[in-house]
C-alpha positions as CSV (number, residue, x, y, z in Angstrom):
1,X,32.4,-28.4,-34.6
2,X,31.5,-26.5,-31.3
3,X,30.0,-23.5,-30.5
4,X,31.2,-20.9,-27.9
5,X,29.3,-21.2,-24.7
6,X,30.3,-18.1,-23.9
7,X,28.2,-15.1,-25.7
8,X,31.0,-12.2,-26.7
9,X,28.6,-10.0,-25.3
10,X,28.1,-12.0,-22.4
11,X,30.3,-9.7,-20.1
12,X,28.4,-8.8,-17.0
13,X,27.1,-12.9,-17.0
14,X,29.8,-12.9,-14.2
15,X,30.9,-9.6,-12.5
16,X,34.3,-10.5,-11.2
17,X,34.9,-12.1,-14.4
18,X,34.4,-8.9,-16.0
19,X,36.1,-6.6,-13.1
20,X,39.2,-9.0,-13.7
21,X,39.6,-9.0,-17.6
22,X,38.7,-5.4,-18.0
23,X,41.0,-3.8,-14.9
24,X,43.5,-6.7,-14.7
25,X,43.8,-8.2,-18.6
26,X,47.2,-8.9,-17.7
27,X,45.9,-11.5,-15.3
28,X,43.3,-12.9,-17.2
29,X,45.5,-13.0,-20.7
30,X,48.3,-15.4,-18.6
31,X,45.8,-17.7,-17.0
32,X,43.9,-18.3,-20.6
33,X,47.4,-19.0,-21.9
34,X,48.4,-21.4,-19.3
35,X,44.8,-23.2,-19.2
36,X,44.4,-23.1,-23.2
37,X,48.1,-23.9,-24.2
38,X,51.9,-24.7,-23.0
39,X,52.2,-21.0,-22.3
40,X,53.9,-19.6,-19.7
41,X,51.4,-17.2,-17.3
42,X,53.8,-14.2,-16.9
43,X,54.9,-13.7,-20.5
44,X,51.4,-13.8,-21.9
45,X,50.4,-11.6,-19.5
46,X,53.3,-9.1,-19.8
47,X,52.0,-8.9,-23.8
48,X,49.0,-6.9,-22.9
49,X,51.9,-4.3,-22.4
50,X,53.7,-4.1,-25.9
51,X,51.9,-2.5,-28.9
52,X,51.2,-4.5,-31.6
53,X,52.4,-7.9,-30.1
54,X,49.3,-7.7,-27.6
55,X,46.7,-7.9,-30.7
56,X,49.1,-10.4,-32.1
57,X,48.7,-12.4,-28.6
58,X,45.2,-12.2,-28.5
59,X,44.8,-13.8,-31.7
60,X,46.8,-16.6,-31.0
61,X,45.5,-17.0,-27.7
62,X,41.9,-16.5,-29.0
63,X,43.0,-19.5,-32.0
64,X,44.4,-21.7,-29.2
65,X,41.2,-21.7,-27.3
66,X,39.2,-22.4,-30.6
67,X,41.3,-25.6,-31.5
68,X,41.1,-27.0,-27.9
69,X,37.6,-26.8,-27.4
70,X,36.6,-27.2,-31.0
71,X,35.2,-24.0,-32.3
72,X,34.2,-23.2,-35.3
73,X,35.8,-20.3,-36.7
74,X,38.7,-18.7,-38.3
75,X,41.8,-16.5,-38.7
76,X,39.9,-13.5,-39.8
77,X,37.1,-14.0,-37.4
78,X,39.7,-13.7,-34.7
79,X,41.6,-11.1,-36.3
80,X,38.5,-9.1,-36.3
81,X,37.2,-9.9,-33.1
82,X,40.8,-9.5,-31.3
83,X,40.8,-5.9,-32.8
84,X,37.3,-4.7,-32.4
85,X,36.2,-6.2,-29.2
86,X,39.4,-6.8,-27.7
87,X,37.9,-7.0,-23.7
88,X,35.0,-8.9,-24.3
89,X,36.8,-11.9,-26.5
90,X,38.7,-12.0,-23.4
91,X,36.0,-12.4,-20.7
92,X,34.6,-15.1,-23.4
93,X,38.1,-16.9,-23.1
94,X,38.6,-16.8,-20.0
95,X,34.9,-18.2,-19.5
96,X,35.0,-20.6,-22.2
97,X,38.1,-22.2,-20.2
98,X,36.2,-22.9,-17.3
99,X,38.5,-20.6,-15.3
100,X,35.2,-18.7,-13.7
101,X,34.9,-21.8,-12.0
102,X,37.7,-22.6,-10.4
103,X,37.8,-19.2,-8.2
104,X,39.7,-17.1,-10.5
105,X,41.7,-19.9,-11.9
106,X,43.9,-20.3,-9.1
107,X,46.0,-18.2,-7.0
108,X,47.7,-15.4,-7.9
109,X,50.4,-16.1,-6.7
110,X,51.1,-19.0,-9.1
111,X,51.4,-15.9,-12.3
């Protein structure tokens, strides 16, 4: 198994990276769905915005990037890590999908 790339405390690696996930999650949570899974960009982004279903979304969506890149881990580690550092596991996502590369992961537009 696979190792994040990715530190979790890796935020300020990449500035816009960081600007995006912490001032637009919304954003950043739709394009890691739609890069990681057969999730739809608008309604994982519009969970940020619902108690309780947007630590529920962020584990799955922190699980579905595990099993496609083939990280070690498990349920409690991204219970844990969903709930405690809820930000940074989403700047690692969105890094660990390679979306940082492609300009943002597309336009905006797109969402």
């Amino acid at each position: 198994m696979a190792e994040w790339q990715h530190t979790l405390c890796g935020c300020f690696d990449n500035c816009s990276v960081c600007l995006l996930t912490y001032f637009i999650p919304c954003y950043a949570v739709g394009k890691i769905g739609e890069a990681a899974g057969d999730y739809n960009c608008c309604l994982c982004g519009i969970t940020v915005f619902i108690p309780v279903v947007n630590l529920v979304s962020m584990i799955i969506l922190r699980k579905t990037v595990r099993e496609k890149k083939g990280i070690e881990g498990g349920l409690l580690g991204d219970i844990l890590t969903a709930w405690c550092c809820a930000l940074c596991a989403l700047n690692q996502e969105y890094k660990e999908m390679g979306l940082h590369e492609a300009g943002g992961g597309g336009a905006m537009a797109r969402c």
